[in-house]
C-alpha positions in Angstrom: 0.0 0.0 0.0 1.2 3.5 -0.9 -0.7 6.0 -2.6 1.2 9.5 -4.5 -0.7 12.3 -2.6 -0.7 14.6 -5.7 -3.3 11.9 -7.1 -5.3 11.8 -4.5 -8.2 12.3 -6.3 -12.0 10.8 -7.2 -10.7 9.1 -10.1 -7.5 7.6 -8.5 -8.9 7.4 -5.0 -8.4 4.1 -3.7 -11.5 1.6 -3.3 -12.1 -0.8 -0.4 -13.9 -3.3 -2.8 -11.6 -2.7 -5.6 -9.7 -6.3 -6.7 -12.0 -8.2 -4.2 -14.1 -11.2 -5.2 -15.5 -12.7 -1.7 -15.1 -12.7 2.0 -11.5 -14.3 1.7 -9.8 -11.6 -0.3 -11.3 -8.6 1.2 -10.4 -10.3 4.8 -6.8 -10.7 3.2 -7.2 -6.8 2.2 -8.2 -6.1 5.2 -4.9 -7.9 7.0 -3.2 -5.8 4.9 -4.1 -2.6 6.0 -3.8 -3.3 9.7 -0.4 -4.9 9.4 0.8 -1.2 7.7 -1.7 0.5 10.4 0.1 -1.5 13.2 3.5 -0.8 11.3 3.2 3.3 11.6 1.6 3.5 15.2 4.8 2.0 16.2 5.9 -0.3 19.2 2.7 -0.6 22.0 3.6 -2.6 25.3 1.8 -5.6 26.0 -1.4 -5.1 27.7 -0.7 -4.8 31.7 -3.4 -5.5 34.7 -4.7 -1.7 34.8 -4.5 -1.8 38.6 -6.9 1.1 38.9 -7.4 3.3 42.3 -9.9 5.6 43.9 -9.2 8.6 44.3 -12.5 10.4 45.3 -16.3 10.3 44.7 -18.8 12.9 44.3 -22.8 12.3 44.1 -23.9 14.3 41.2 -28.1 14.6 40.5 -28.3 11.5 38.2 -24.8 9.8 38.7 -21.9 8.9 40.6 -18.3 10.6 39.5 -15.6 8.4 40.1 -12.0 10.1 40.2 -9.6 7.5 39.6 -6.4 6.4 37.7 -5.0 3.1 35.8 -2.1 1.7 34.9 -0.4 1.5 31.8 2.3 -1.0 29.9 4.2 2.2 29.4 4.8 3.1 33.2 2.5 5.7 33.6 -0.9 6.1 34.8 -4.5 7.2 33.0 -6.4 9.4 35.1 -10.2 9.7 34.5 -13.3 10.2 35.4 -15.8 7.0 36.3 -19.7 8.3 36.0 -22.1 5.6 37.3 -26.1 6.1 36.5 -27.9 6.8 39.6 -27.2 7.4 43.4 -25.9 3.9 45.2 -23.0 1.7 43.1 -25.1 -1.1 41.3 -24.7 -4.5 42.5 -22.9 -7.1 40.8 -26.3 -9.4 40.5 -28.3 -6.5 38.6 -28.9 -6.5 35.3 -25.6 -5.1 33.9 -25.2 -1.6 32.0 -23.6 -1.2 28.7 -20.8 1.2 28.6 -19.2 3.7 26.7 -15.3 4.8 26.5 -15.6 8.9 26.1 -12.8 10.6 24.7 -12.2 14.2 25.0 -11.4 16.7 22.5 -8.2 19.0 22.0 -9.1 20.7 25.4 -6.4 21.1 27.9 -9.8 20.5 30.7 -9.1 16.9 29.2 -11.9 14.4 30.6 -13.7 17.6 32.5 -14.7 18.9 28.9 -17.0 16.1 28.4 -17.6 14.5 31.9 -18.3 17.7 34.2 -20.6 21.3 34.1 -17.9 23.1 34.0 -17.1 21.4 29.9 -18.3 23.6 27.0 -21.2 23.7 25.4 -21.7 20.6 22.7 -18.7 18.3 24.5 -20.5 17.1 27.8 -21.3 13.9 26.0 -20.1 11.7 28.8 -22.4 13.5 31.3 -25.2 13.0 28.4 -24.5 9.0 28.3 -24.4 8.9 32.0 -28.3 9.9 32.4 -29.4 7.6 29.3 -28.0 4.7 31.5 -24.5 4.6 30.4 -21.7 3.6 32.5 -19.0 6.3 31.2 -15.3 5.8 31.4 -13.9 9.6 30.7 -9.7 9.6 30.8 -7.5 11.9 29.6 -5.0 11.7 26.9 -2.0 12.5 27.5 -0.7 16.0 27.3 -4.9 16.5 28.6 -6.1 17.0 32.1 -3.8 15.7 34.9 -1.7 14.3 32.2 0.3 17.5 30.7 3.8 16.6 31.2 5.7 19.0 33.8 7.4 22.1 32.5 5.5 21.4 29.2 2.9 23.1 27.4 -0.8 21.1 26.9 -1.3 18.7 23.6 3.2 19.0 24.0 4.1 15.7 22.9 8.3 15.8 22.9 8.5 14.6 26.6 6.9 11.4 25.0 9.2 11.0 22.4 12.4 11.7 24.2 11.6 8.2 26.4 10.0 6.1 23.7 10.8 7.1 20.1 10.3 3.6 18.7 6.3 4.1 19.8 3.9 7.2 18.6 1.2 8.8 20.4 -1.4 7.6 18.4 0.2 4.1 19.7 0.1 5.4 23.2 -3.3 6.7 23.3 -4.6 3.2 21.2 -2.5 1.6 24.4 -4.1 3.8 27.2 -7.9 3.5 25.6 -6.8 -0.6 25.8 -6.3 -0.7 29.5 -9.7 1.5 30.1 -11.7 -1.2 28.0 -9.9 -3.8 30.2 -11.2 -2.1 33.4 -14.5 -1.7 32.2 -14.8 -5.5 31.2 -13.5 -5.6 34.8 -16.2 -3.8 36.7 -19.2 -6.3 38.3 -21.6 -4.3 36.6 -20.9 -3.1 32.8 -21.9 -5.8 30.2 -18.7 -6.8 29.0 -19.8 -7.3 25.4 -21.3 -4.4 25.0 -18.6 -1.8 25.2 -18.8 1.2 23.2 -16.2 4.4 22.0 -17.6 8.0 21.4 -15.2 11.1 20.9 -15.2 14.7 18.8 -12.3 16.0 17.2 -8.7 14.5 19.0 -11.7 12.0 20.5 -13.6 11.4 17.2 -10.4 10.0 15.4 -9.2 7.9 18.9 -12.6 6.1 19.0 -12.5 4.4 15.5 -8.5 4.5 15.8 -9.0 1.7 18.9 -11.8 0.4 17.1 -9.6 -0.3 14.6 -7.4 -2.8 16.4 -10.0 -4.1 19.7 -12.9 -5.9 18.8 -14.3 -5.4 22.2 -15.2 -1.9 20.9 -18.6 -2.6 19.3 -20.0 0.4 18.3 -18.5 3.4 17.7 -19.4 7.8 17.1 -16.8 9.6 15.8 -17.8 13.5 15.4 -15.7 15.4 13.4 -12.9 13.2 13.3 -12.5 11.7 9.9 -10.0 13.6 7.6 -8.9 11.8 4.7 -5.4 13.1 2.9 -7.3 13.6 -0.3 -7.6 17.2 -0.3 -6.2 18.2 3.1 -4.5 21.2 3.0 -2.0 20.5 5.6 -2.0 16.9 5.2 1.2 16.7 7.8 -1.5 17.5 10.9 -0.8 13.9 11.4 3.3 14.0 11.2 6.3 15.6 12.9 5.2 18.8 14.4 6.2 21.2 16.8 3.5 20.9 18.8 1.1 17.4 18.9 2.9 14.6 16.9 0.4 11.7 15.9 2.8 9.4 14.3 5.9 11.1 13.4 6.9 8.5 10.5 4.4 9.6 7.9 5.9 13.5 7.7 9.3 11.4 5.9 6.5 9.8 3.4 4.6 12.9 2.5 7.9 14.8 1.9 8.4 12.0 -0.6 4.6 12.8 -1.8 3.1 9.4 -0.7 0.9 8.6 1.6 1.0 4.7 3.4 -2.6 4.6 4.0 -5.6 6.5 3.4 -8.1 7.1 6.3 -11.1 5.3 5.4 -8.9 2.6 5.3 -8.7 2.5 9.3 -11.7 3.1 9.8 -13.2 0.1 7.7 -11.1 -2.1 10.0 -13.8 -2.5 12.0 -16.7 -3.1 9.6 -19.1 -4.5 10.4 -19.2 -3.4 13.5 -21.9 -0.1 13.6 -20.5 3.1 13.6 -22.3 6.6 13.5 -19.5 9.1 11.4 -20.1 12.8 11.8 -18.8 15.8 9.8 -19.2 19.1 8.2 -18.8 21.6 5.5 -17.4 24.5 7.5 -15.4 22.2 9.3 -12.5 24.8 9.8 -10.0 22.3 11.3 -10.6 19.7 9.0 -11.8 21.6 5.8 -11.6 18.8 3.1 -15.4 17.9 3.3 -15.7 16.3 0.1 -13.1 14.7 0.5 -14.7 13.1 3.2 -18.1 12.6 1.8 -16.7 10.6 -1.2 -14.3 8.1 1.1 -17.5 7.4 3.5 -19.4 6.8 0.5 -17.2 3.8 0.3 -17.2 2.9 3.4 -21.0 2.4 3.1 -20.5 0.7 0.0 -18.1 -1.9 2.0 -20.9 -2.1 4.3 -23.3 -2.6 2.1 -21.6 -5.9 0.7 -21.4 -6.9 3.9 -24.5 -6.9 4.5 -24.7 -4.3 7.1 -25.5 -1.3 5.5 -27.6 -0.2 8.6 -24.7 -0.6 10.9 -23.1 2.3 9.2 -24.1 5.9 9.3 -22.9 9.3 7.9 -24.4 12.1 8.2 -23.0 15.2 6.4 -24.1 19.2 8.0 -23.4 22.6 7.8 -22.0 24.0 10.7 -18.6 24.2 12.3 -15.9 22.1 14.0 -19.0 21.0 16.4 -21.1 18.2 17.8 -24.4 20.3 18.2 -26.9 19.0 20.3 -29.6 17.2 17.5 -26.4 15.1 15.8 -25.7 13.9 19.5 -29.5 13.3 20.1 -29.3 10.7 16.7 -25.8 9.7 17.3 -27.2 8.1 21.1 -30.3 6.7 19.0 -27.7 4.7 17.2 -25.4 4.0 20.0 -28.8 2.5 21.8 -30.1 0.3 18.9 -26.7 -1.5 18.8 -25.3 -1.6 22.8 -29.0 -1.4 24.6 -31.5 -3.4 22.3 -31.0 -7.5 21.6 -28.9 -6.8 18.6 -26.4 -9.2 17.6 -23.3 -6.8 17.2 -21.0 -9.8 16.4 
């Protein structure tokens, strides 16, 4: 797999279901692209026993907050947030909840943009989930929250470099998202098979990033976080930067004007498992709209042949960098049919 950027275009943009004749070859296509997926996120630890601890508790109107913090492979810790529906902690003989991994966007609040009052308007998803009966693990990324390195600015990633420059933080934040599945699976009462990932922005690409590689994930929403290369105008968001470095790696390839992978690519990884994708045309951080309309057109083709065209949805608007309150309403519609109702999600 390697694509020139400069023909990046409708005509030359490359097709999940092109070459493919059954099940067998797309599943071998579909090997392919993770093995170059798991290539460029770099080296990821093994999985580790996350270990978690309690740090406080505070009875909201409609939840429990849990502050507490896991462990990682890499040495660190996740801090997070923990929101439990109602007043007393269920017991481990109710009927158990499904649950949903919330990931912030670039906020330097971290998990208190989504998980608290005090986040902004359109990003308190988490507290949203929590009061349709959602257990709601909230963490913070690193360089987020309690996680900003010391001595370094938010969303400054070169601390994490300068101890592990085999890995990338897309790796890392796949890694930490891993161990906050494991302790969800872990709690007496969230239904372990019916674990789902939401984010907007920073969150919106992590969700369907981890989908991409952990099957426990089984439905994701991903709200404003798909941005092809085709006709990004600063398609090296996702290399070598001053500032945020996703996976430093690709900023070699698109000096030598190739890309390894194109987006939608990751994202189909986890067809047919549902996912709800969200974007706009005055999207001013991710601009290239049509771009994205055209790769999730394929995407639903894929699904289609699958034969699980209603497990994906895209909705296309006309607003901003935003998750405005109706998409959220639809996008928790979804999120219910497939992790609330008897729906085989297999």
């Amino acid at each position: 797999m390697r694509y020139p950027l400069s023909q990046l275009t409708e005509k030359t943009f490359p097709s999940l279901l092109q070459g493919i004749e059954n099940r067998q070859s797309w599943e071998v296509k579909r090997n392919d692209i993770a093995a170059v997926w798991q290539r460029y996120i770099g080296w990821m630890p093994a999985p580790i026993p996350p270990q978690h601890v309690i740090h406080s508790e505070h009875h909201e109107a409609d939840h429990i907050r849990v502050h507490l913090s896991y462990a990682t492979g890499f040495g660190d810790r996740v801090t997070a947030y923990l929101l439990i529906p109602g007043q007393t902690h269920p017991s481990a003989d109710e009927k158990r909840y499904p649950a949903m991994l919330a990931l912030h966007p670039t906020d330097q609040k971290g998990k208190a943009d989504i998980a608290t009052e005090a986040g902004r308007e359109g990003r308190r998803y988490a507290l949203e989930l929590v009061a349709r009966g959602y257990v709601v693990l909230a963490p913070d990324t690193i360089t987020a929250g309690e996680r900003i390195y010391e001595g370094a600015e938010p969303f400054q990633t070169a601390p994490f470099y300068s101890s592990y420059p085999e890995s990338t933080a897309v790796g890392k934040m796949i890694h930490d998202h891993q161990q906050g599945l494991t302790l969800l699976q872990a709690l007496p009462y969230v239904d372990p098979d019916r674990i789902g990932a939401i984010g907007h922005s920073l969150g919106g690409y992590n969700a369907y990033f981890l989908a991409a590689v952990d099957e426990r994930v089984k439905a994701v929403v991903s709200s404003c976080g798909f941005c092809p290369f085709m006709q990004d105008p600063t398609p090296n968001r996702w290399g070598q930067r001053e500032w945020f470095s996703h996976i430093p790696r690709l900023t070699e390839d698109l000096n030598a004007g190739y890309v390894p992978f194109e987006f939608h690519e990751i994202m189909a990884l986890m067809a047919p498992r549902p996912i709800f994708n969200w974007f706009t045309q005055n999207d001013a951080i991710f601009p290239n709209w049509q771009a994205a309309s055209f790769a999730s057109l394929d995407i639903h083709r894929l699904y289609q042949w699958l034969g699980s065209a209603e497990r994906y949805m895209s909705l296309l608007g006309n607003e901003g960098h935003d998750f405005p309150e109706p998409i959220r309403g639809i996008s928790y519609q979804f999120l219910d049919r497939w992790l609330k109702e008897e729906t085989s999600i297999n």
